[in-house]
N, C-alpha and C positions, 0 to 999 in steps of 0.2 A: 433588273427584273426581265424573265423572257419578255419578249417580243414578237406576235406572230401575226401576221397577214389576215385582216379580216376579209370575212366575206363583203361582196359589193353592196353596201346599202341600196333600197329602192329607195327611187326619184318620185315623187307624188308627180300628177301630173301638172298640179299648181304649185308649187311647193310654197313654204310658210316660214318665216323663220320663228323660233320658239316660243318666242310669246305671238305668236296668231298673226304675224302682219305680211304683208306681199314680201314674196324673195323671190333670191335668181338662182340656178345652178352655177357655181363658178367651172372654167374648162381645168383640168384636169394638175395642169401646172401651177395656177394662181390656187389653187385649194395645198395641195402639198406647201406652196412658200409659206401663204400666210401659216399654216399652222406648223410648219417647220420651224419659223422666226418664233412664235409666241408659245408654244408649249414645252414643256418641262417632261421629260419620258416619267410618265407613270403618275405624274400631275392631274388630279381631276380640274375638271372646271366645272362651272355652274349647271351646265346643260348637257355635259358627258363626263361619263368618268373616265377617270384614268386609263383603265384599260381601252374602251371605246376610243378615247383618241389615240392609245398605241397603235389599237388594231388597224383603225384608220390612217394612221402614217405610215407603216408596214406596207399595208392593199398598194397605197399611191406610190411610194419608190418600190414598190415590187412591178406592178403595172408599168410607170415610166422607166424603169431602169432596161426595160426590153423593147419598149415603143418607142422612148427616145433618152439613148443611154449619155450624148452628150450632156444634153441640162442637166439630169440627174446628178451625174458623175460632178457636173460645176458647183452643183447645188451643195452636194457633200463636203464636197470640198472645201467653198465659200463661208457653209455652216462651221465649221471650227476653225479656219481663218477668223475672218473679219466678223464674221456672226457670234462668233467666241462662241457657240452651242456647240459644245463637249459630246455628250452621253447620247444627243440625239443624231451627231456627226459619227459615232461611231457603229450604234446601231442600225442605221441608215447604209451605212458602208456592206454592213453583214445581210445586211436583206440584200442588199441592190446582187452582191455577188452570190449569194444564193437563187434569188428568181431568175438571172443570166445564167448561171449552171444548167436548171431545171430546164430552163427553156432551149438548151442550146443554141443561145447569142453566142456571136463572136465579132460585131461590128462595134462600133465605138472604141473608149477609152477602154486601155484592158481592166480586168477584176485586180490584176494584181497592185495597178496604179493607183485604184480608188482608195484601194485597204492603204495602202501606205502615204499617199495626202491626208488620210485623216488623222493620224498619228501623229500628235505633233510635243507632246510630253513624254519622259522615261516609262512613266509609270501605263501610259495609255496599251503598248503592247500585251501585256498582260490583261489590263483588262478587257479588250478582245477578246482574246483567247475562252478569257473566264465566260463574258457571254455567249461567244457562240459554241462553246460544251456546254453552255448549261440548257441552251437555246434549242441547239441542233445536233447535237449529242459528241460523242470525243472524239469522231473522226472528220479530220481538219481539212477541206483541199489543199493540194499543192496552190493556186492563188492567194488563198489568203495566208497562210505558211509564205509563200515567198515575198508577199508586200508586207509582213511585218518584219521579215528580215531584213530587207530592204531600210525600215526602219529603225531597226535594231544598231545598225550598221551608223544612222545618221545622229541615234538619242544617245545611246548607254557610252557611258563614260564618266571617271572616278566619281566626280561630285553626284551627278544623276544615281548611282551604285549605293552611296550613302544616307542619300533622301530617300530612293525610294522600294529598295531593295530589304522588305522588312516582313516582318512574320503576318502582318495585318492583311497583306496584300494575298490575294488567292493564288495568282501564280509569279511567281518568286524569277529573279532575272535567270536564273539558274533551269528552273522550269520551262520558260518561254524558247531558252537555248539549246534546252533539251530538245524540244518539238519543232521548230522550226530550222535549226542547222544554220545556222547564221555565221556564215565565215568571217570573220573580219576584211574591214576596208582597208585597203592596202595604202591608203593614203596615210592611214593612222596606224603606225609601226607600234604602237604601244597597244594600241585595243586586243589584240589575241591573250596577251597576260590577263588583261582585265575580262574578256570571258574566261579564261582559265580557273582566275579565283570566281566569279560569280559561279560558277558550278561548282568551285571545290567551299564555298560558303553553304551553299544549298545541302551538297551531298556529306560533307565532309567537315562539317564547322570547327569542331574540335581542332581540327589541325591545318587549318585553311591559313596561309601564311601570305598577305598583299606582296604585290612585286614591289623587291626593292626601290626601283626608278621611280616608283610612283610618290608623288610627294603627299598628296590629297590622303590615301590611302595608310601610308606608312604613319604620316601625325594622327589621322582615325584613331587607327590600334590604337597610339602611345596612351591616348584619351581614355580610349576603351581600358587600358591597362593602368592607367593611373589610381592608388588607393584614395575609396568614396571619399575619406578626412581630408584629401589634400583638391579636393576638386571644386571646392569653392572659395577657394585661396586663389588659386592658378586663374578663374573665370576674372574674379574683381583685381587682383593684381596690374602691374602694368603688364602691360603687352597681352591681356585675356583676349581682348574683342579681336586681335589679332591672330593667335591660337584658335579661336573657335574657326573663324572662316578660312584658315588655312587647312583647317582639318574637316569643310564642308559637315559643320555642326549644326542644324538645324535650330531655330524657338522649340519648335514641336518634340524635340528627344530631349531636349535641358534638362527639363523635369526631372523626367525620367532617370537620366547620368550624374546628376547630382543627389538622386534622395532626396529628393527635398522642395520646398515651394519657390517660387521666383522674386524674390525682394526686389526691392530697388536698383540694388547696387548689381546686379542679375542682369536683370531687362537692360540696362543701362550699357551693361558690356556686350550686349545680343545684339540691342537696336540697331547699330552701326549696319550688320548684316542684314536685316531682316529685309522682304521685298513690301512695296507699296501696300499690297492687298495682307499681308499680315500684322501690318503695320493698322492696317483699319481694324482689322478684327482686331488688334488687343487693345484699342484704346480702354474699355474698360477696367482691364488689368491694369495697365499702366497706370490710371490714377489707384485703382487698391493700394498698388504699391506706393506709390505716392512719391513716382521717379522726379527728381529734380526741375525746375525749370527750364533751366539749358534743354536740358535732354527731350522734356517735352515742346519746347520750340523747334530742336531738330526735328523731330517727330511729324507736327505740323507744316515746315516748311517743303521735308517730304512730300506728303501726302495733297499738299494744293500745289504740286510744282508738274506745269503744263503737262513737258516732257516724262514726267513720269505716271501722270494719268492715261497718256498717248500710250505709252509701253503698257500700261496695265490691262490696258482693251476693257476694263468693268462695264458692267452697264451704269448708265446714270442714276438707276434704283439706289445700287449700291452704296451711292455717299447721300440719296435721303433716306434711305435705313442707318448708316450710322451718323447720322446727323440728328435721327430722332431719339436712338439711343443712346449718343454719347451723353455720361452723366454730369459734366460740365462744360459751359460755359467755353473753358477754354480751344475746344477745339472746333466750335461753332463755325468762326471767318475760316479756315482753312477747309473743312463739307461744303462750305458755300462757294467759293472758289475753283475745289474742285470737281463741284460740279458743275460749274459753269465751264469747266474746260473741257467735261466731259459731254455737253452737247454744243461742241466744235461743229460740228456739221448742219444745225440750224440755218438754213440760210439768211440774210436780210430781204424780206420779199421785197418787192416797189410798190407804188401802191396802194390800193385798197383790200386789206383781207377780213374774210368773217372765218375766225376760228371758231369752231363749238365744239366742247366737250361735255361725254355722256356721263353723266352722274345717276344714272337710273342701279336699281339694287344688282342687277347682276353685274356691276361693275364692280361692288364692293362684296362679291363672294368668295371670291378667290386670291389667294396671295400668288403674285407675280412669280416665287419661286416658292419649292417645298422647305428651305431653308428661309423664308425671309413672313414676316408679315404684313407687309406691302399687298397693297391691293391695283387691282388694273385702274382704278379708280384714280388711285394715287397717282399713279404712272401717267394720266390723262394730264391728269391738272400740268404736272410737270411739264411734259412736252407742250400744251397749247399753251402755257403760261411763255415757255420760251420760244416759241411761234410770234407769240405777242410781242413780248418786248423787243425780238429781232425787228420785226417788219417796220418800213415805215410807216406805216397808219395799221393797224389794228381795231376790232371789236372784238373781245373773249367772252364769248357768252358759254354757262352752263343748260345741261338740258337736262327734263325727265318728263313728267307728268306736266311741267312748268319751266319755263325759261327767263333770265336773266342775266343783265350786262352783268363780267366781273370785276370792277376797275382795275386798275394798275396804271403805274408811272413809269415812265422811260428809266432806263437807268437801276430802277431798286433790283434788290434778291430776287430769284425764282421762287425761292422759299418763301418769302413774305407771300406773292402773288398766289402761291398755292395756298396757301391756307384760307383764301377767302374763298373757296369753293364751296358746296353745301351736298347732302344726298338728297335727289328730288323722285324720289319713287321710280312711275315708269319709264318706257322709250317714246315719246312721242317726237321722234325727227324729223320727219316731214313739217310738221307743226311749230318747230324749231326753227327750221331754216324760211318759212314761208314768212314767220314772223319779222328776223331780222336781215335778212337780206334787201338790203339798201341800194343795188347798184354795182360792189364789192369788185374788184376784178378777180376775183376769187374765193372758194369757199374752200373752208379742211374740217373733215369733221373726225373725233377720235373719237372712238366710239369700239364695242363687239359686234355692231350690226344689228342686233337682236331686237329690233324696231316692234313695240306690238302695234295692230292695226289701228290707225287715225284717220288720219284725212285720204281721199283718195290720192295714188302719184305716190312715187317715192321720194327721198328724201332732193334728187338733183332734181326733179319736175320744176318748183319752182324759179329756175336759176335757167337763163339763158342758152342753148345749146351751143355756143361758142364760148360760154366764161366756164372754166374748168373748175372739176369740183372733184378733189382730193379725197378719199375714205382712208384713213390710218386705223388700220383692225389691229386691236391687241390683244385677241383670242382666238383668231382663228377656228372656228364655225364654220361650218358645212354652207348655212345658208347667206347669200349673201344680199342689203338691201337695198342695192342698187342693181343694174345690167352694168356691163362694160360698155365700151364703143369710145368714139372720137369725143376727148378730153372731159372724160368719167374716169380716173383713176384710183386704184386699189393700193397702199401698203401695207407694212404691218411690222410686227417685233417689235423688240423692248428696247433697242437705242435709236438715236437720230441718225442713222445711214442712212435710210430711207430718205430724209428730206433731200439729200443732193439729190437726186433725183427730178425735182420741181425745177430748177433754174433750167436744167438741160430739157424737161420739156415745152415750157413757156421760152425759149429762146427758138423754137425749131428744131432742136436737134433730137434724134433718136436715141430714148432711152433706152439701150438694153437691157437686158439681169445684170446686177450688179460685179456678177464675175465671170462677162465675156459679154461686151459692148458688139460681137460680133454674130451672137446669135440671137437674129432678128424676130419679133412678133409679127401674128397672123396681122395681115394690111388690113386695118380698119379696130384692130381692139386696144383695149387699154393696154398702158404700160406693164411694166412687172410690178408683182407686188409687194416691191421692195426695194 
């Protein structure tokens, strides 16, 4: 969906956050991270819509990417790295080198660098392209033209040509090579044949013939040309699961090349291939079909095995959504494991901690993604719960309208511990934190900020000005209900990066943003918020 630059919203002179209570204006960069990390392009949340938060994350990398185009540039970058945020790393990318153009920047990172760090799938150049024609109309600069090429140069290649080089996609690998002239890398003596055929597939399909050498491409065809009756013979046979992956045959085309629906003996000769994150979405299919034991124990050793939730980069949402939806039993211990590997980054604090997490309704309005039904709510329980069980001494208390211990035991599931959460109406955080804070050597509160008015003070008033007190925003909000300063700190987004962060400030050490330890904060404000 376009994306365009809103105007600058007015600052009240008191400002308020939305339900009625004391806020702060955050500086210009903590407002872009938190809502870079926690929104979804085109995502409403409770108290903006959709568009409203585009507009708003447009203004801010349009604004920073000419005031200060290093962080920008890191920020975008960092977002489809380690942030794993895709659609908002891309469109981010197209504004930053659009408002750089406009304004006639030329200092920092170049336009053409940023465009091609954020490309970091086959299929991403394309869709580029697709937004900014559809954004900023068909005429492309040379920057962004030359850092997709750049990237063109690093992605496209047989197997990437066959996932994702398809009629669904708006602009076709053939298209993107048309527009942008991407010579081949000379490192790779084969790639020139494979744009050759990606444009003569594009232009030319009828008689678009793979280069002989290529092995990926040549078994494709054979597939492609195999009669429908003989194609599920060759799949379940010996040596199928082999044939498919040598011919870069996707779950997602099966279907489709055989006619036909996916049995047992189907998914059985795929799974071998398939990656971690496709492997979770079909568990539901998988029992339809009603794949063997075996096969479904590979399945789950998969999907809980450290190393390959590490590679998968998911968010932790991700396996309690399919933990809530798997329809059996059996795949329960493996969602639980791999989630627990999937907040790796939890630290063990020392110590005394008060976690609170906000259970007030604007928590449960919104799902975490446009795809998922997770709510921030959800997301809460999860990270304070594993907050808790890390630390050595912990109190988890829930907040709204009312507050309450949540117990838990060293040692159990996150997922047990989450589910003893409850929805407690409003925000009253201040009232929260005055209640339970006992001394703590620290406080975290996970929350949207969205505090209505209570007690006088915000919610750090009551907590010592040397014990640090942590705010984990997972919506990202304009208003924010604390101030910053010396150890008042901000994060935010949907996985545990954010917590390393904690050890490196309670030891002393300066925490930078997350992707460049060298670019240091105003003397005297809080951390990043991330």
């Amino acid at each position: 969906m376009p994306v365009r630059p809103a105007p600058p919203a007015p600052v009240p002179a008191h400002p308020t956050t939305y339900e009625g209570g004391p806020a702060f204006t955050r500086e210009p960069r903590d407002e872009l991270f938190l809502l870079a990390v926690g929104n979804f392009v085109s995502q409403p949340a409770g108290y903006e819509s959709g568009a409203e938060r585009d507009g708003r994350y447009a203004r801010l990398v349009g604004e920073l990417a000419v005031a200060d185009p290093a962080w920008t540039a890191g920020l975008l970058r960092w977002l489809r790295g380690e942030g794993n945020m895709r659609t908002a790393s891309l469109v981010g990318a197209a504004v930053y080198v659009r408002a750089r153009l406009a304004a006639g920047a030329t200092d920092g990172p170049s336009n053409r660098s940023v465009i091609d760090s954020v490309l970091q799938h086959a299929d991403e150049p394309g869709q580029l392209l697709a937004h900014w024609t559809t954004t900023y109309g068909r005429t492309v600069p040379q920057p962004v033209k030359r850092g997709i090429a750049d990237a063109v140069r690093r992605l496209y290649s047989s197997r990437s040509l066959v996932k994702y080089d398809t009629a669904s996609h708006a602009f076709r690998f053939g298209d993107v090579l048309n527009l942008v002239h991407a010579a081949p890398d000379p490192a790779k003596p084969w790639q020139g044949a494979l744009f050759r055929y990606a444009l003569d597939r594009r232009h030319h399909p009828e008689t678009a013939v793979p280069p002989e050498a290529d092995a990926v491409l040549t078994a494709h065809r054979a597939l492609m040309e195999l009669p429908v009756d003989e194609r599920r013979a060759l799949v379940t046979g010996p040596g199928g699961s082999e044939r498919l992956a040598a011919a870069g045959m996707t779950w997602e085309a099966l279907a489709g090349w055989l006619h036909g629906p996916l049995d047992a003996a189907v998914w059985e000769a795929v799974i071998p291939a398939m990656g971690p994150m496709a492997l979770l979405r079909n568990l539901r299919n998988f029992d339809s079909a009603k794949i063997s034991a075996g096969a479904a124990a590979s399945v789950a050793a998969r999907i809980s095995d450290a190393d390959e939730v590490a590679r998968s980069r998911q968010f932790p949402m991700r396996y309690l959504a399919a933990r809530r939806n798997a329809p059996k039993r059996r795949w329960a211990a493996a969602l639980e494991e791999a989630l627990g590997h999937s907040l790796a980054n939890v630290p063990a604090l020392p110590g005394r901690t008060l976690i609170l997490v906000d259970r007030s309704d604007s928590m449960f309005w919104d799902a975490v993604s446009a795809r998922s039904k997770l709510t921030r709510a959800a997301a809460a329980a999860v990270f304070g719960s594993a907050l808790a069980l890390r630390a050595e001494q912990a109190d988890l208390v829930e907040f709204g309208w009312s507050s309450k211990e949540v117990p838990f035991t060293r040692g159990e599931p996150v997922l047990d511990v989450q589910k003893r959460f409850h929805r407690l109406g409003g925000t009253h955080t201040t009232k929260a934190v005055r209640e339970h804070y006992r001394g703590h050597d620290r406080v975290l509160i996970v929350t949207d900020e969205q505090a209505a008015p209570c007690l006088p003070g915000g919610p750090a008033e009551p907590v010592p000005p040397e014990v640090p007190v942590y705010t984990w925003n997972l919506a990202g909000y304009r208003p924010a209900h604390a101030p910053t300063g010396p150890h008042r700190h901000t994060f935010g987004g949907l996985t545990d990066a954010a917590f390393r962060m904690i050890p490196l400030i309670e030891s002393g050490r300066h925490a930078g943003w997350p992707w460049a330890a060298d670019l240091s904060r105003p003397a005297g404000g809080a951390s990043p918020a991330g």
